[in-house]
Biopython code that builds the backbone (N, CA, C, O; Angstrom):
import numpy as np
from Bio.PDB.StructureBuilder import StructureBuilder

atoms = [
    (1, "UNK", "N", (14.564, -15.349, -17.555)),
    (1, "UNK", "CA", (14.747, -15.177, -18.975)),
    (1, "UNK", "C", (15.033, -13.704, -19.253)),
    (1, "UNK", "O", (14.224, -12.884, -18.819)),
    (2, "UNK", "N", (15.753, -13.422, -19.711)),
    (2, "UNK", "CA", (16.142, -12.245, -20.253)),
    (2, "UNK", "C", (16.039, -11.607, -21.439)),
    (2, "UNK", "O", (16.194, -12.270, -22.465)),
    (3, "UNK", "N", (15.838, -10.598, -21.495)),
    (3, "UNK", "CA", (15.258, -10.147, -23.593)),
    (3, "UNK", "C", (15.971, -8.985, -23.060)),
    (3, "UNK", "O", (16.359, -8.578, -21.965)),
    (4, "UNK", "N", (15.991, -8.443, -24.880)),
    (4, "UNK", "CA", (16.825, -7.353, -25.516)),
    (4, "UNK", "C", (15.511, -6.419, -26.010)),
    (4, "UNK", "O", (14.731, -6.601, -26.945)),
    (5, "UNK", "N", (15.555, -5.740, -25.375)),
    (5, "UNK", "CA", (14.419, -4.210, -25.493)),
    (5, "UNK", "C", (15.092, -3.124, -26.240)),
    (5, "UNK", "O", (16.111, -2.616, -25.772)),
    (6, "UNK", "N", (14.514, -2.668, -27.553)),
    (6, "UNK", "CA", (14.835, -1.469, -28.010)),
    (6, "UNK", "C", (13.964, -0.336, -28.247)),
    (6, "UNK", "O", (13.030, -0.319, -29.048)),
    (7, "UNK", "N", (14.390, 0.741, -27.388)),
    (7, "UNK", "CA", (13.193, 1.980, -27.715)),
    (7, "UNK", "C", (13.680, 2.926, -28.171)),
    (7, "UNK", "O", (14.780, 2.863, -28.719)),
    (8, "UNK", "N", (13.085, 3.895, -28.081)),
    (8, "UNK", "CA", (13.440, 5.314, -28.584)),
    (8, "UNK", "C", (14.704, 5.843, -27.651)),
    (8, "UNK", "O", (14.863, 5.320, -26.548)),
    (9, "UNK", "N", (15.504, 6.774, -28.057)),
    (9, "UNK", "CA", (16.428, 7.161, -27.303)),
    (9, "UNK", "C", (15.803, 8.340, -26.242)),
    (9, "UNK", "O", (16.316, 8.782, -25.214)),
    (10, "UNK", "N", (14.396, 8.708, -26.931)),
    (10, "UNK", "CA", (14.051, 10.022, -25.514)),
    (10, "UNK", "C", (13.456, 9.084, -24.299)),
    (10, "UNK", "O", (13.542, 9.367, -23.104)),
    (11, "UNK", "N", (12.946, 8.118, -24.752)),
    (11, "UNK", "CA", (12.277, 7.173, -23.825)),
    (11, "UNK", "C", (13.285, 6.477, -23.104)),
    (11, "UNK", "O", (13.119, 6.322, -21.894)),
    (12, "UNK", "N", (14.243, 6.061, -23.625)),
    (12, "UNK", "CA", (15.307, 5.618, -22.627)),
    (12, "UNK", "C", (16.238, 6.284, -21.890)),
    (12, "UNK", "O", (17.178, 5.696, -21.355)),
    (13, "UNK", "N", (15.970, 8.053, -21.776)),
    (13, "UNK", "CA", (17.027, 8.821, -20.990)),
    (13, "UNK", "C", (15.423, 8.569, -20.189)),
    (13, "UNK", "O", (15.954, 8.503, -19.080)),
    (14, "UNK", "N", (14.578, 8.462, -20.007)),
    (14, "UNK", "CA", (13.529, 8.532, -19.193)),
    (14, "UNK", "C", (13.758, 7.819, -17.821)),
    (14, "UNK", "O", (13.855, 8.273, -16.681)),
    (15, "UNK", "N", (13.830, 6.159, -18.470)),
    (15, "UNK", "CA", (14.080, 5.204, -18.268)),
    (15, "UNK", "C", (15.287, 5.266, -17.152)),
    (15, "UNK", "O", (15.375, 4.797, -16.018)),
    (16, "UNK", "N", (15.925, 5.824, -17.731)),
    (16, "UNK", "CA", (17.711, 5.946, -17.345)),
    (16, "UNK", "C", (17.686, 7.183, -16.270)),
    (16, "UNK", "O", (18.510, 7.176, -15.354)),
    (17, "UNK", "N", (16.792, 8.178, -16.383)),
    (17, "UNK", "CA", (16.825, 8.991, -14.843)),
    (17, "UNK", "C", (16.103, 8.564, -13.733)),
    (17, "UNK", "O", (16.489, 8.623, -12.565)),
    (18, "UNK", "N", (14.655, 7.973, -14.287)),
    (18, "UNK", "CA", (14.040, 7.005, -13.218)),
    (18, "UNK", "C", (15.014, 6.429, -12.501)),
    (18, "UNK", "O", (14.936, 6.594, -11.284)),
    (19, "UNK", "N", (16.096, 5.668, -13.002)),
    (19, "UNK", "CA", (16.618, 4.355, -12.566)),
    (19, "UNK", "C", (17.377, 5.068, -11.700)),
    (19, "UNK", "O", (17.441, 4.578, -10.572)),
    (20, "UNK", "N", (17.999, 6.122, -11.892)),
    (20, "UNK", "CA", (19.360, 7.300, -11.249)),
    (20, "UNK", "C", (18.506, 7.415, -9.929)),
    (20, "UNK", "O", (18.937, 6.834, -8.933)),
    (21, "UNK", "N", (17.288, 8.144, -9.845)),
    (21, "UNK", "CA", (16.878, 8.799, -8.742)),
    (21, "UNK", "C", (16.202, 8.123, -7.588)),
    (21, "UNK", "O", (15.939, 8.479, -6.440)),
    (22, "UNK", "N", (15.868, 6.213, -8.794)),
    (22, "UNK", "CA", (15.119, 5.804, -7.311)),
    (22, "UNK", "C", (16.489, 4.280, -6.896)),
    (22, "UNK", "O", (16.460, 3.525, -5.924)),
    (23, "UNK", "N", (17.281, 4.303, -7.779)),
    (23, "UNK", "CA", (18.214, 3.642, -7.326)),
    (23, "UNK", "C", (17.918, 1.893, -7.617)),
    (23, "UNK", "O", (18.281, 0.862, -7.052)),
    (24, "UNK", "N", (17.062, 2.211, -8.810)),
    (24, "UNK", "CA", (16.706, 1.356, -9.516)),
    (24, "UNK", "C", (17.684, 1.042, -10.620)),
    (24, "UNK", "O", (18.447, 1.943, -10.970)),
    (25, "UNK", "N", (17.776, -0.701, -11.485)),
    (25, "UNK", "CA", (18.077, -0.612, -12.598)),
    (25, "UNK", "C", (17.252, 0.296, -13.723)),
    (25, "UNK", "O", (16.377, 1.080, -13.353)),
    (26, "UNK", "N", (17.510, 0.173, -14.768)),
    (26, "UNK", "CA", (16.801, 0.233, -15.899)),
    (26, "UNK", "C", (15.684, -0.676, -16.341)),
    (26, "UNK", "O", (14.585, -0.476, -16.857)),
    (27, "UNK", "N", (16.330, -1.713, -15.971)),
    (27, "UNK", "CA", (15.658, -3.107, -15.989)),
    (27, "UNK", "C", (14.335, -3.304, -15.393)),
    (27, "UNK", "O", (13.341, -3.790, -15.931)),
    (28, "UNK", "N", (14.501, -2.756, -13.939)),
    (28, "UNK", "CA", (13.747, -2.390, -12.883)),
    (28, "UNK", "C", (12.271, -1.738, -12.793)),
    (28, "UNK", "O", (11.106, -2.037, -12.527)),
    (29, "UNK", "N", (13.145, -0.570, -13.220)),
    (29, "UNK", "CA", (11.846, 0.049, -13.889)),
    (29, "UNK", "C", (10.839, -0.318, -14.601)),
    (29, "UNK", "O", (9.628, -0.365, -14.388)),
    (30, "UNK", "N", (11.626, -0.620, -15.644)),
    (30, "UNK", "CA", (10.508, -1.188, -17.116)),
    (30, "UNK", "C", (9.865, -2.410, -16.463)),
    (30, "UNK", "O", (8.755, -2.696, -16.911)),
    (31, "UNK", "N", (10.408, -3.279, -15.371)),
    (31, "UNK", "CA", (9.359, -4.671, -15.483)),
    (31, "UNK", "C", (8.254, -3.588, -13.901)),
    (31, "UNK", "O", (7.353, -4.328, -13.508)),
    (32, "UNK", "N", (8.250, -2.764, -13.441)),
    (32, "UNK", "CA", (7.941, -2.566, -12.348)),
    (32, "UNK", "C", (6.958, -1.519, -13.508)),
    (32, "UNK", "O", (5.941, -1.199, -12.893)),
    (33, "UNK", "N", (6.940, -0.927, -14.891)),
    (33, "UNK", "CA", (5.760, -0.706, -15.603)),
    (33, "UNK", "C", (4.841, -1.306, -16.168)),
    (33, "UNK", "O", (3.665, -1.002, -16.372)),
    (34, "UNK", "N", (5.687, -2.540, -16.514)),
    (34, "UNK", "CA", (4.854, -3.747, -16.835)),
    (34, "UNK", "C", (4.308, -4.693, -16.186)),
    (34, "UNK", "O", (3.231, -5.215, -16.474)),
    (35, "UNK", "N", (5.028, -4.977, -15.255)),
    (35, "UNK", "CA", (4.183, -5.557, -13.799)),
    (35, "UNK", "C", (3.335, -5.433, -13.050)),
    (35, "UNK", "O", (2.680, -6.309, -12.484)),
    (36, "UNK", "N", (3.237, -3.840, -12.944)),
    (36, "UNK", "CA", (2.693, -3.392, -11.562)),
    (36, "UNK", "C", (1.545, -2.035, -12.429)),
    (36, "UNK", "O", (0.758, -1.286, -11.851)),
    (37, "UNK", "N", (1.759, -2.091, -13.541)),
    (37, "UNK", "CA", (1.349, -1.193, -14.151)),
    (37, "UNK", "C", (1.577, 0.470, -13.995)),
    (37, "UNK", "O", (0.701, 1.265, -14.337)),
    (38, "UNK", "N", (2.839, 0.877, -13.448)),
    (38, "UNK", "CA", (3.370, 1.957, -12.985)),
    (38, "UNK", "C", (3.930, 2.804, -14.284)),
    (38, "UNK", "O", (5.149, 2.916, -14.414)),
    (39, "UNK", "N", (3.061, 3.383, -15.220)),
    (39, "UNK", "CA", (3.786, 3.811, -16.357)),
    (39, "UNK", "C", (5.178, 5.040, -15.702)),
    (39, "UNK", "O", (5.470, 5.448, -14.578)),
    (40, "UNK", "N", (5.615, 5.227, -16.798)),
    (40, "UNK", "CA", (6.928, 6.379, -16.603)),
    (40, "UNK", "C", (6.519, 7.920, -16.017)),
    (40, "UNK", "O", (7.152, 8.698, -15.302)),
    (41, "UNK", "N", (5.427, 7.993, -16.525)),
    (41, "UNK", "CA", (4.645, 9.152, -16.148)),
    (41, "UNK", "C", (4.398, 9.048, -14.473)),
    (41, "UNK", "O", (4.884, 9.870, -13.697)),
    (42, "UNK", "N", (3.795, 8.221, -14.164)),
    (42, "UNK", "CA", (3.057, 7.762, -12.350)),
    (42, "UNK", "C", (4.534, 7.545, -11.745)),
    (42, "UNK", "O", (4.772, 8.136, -10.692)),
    (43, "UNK", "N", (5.732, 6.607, -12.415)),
    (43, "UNK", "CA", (7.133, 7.001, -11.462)),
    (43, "UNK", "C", (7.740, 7.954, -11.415)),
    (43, "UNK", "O", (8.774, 7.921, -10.749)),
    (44, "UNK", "N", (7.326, 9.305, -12.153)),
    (44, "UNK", "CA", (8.258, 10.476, -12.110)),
    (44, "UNK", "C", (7.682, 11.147, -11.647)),
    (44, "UNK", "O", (8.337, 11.989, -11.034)),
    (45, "UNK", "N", (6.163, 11.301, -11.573)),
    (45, "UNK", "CA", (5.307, 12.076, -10.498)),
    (45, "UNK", "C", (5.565, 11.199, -9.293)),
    (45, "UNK", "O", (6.138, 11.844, -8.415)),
    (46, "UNK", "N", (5.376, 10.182, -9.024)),
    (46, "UNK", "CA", (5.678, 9.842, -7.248)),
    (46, "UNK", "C", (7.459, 10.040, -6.801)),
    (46, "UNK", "O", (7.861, 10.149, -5.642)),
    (47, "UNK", "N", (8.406, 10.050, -8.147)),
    (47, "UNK", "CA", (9.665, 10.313, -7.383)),
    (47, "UNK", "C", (9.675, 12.030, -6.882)),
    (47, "UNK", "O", (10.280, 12.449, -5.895)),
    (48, "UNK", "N", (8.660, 13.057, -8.047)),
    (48, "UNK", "CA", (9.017, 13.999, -7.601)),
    (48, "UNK", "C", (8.382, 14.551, -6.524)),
    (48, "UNK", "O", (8.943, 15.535, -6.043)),
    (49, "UNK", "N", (7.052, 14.075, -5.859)),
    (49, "UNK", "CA", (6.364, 14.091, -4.444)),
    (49, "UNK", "C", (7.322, 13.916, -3.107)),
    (49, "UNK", "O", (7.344, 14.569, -2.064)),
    (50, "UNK", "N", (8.096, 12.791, -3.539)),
    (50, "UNK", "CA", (8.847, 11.949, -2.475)),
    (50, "UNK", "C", (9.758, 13.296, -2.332)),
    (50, "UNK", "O", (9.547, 14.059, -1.389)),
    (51, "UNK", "N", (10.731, 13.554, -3.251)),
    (51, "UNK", "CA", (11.500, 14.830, -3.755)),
    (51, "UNK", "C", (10.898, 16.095, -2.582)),
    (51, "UNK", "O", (11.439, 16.495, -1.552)),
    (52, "UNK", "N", (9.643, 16.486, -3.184)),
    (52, "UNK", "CA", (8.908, 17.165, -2.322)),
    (52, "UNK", "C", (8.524, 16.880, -0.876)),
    (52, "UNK", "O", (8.438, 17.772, -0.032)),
    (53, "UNK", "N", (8.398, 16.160, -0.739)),
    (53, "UNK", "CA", (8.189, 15.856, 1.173)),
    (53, "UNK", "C", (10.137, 15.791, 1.588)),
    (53, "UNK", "O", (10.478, 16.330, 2.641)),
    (54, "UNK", "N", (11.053, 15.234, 0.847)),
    (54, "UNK", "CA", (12.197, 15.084, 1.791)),
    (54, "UNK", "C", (12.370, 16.846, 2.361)),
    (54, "UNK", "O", (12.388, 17.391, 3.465)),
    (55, "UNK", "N", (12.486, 17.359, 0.773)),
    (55, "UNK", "CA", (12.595, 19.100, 1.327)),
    (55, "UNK", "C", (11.656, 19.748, 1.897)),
    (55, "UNK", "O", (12.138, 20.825, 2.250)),
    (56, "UNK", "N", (10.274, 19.666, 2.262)),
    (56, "UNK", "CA", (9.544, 20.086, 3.171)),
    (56, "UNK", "C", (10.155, 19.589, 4.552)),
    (56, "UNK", "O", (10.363, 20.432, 5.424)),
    (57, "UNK", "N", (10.427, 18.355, 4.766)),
    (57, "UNK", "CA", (11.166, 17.690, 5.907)),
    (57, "UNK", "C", (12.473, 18.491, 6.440)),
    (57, "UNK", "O", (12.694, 18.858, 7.594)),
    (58, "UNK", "N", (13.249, 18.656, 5.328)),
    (58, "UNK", "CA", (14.417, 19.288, 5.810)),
    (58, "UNK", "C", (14.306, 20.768, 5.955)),
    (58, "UNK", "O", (15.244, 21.552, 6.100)),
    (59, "UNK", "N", (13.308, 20.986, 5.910)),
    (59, "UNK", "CA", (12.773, 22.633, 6.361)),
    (59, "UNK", "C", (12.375, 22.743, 7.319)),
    (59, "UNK", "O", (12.448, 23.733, 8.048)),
    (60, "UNK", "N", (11.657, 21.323, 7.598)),
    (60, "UNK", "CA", (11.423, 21.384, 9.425)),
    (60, "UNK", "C", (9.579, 21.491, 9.190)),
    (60, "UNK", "O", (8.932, 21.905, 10.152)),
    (61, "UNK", "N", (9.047, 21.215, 8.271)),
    (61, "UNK", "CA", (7.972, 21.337, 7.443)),
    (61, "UNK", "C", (7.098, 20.090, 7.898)),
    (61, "UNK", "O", (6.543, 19.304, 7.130)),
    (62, "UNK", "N", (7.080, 20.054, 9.169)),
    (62, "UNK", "CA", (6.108, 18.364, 9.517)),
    (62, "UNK", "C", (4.934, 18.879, 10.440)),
    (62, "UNK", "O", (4.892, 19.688, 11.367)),
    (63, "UNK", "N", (3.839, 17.946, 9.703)),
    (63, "UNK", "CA", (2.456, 17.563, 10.206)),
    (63, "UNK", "C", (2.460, 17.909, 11.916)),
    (63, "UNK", "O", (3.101, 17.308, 12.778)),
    (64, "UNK", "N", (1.452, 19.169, 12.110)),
    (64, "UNK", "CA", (0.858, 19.412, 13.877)),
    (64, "UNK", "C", (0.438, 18.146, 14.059)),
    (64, "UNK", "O", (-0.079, 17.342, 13.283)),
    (65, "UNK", "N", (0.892, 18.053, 15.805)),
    (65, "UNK", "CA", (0.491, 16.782, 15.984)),
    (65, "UNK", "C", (-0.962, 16.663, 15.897)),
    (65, "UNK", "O", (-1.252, 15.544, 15.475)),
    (66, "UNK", "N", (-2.302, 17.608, 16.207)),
    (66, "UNK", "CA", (-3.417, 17.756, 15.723)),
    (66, "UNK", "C", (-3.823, 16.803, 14.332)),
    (66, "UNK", "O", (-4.859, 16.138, 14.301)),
    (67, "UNK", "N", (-2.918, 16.846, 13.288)),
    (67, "UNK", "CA", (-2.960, 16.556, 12.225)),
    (67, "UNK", "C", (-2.397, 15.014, 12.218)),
    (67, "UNK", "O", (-2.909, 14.043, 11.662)),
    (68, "UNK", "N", (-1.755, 15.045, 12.635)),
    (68, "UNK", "CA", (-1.326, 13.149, 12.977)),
    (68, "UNK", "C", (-2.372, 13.004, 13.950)),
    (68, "UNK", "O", (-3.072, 12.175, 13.368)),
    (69, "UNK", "N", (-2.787, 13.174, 14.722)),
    (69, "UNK", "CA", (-4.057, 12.284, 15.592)),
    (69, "UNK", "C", (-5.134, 12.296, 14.576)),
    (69, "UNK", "O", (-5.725, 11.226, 14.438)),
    (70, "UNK", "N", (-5.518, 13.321, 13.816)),
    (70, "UNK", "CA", (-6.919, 13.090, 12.747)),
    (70, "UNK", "C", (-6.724, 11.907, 11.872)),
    (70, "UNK", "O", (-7.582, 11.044, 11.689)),
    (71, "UNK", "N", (-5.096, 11.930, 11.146)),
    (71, "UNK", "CA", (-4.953, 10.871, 10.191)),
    (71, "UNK", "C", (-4.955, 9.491, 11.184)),
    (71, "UNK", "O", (-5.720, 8.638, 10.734)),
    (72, "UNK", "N", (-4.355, 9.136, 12.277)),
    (72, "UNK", "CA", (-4.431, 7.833, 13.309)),
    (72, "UNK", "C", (-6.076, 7.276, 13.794)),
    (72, "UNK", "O", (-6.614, 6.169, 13.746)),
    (73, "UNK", "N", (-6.414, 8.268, 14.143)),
    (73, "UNK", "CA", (-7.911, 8.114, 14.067)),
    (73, "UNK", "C", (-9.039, 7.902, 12.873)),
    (73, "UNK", "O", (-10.185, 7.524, 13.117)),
    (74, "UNK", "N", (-8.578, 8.183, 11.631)),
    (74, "UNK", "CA", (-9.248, 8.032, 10.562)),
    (74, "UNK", "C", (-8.955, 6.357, 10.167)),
    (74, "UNK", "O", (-9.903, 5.610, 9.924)),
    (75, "UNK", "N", (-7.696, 5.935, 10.141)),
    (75, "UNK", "CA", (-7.327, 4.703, 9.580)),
    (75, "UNK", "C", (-7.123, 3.689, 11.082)),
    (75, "UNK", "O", (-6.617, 2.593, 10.843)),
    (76, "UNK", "N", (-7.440, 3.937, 12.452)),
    (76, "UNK", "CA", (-7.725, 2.783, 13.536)),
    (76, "UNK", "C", (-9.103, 2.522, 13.074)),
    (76, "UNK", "O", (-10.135, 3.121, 12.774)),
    (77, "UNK", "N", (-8.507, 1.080, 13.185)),
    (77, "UNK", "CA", (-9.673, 0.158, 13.628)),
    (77, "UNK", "C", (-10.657, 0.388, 14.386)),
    (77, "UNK", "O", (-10.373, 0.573, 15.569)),
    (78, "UNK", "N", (-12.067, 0.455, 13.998)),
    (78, "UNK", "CA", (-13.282, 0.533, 14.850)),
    (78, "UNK", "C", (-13.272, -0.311, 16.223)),
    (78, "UNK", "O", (-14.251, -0.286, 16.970)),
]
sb = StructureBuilder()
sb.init_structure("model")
sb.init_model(0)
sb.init_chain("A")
sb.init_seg("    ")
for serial, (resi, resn, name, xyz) in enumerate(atoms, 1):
    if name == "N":
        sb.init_residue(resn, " ", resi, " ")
    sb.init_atom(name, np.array(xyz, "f"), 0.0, 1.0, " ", f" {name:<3s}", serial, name[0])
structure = sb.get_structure()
């Protein structure tokens, strides 16, 4: 079923860069706030983290292996 949503125009460039950066609809978004309870705020802070680790990555910016055995060992199974 499909519906016709009307919001504010600042709320929908929101909407509309979310959708740009994670390669989402518009559509997408909004049921993935209402669904999943992911307001606009929690998807633009986790796109800009993600943002942040690709360019730490492409700096060459990755976890001592020291630091990957603590996290592997924290989350194995007893």
């Amino acid at each position: 079923m499909a519906s016709k949503l009307e919001i504010a125009p600042e709320l929908r460039a929101r909407v509309d860069t979310i959708a740009a950066r994670s390669n989402l609809t518009a559509a997408e978004v909004i049921a993935d706030a209402l669904e999943h309870g992911h307001s606009l705020d929690w998807q633009e802070q986790f796109l800009d983290k993600v943002a942040e680790g690709i360019a730490a990555a492409e700096r060459g910016e990755f976890a001592a292996p020291a630091d990957v055995q603590r996290i592997r060992n924290k989350y194995r199974p007893s």
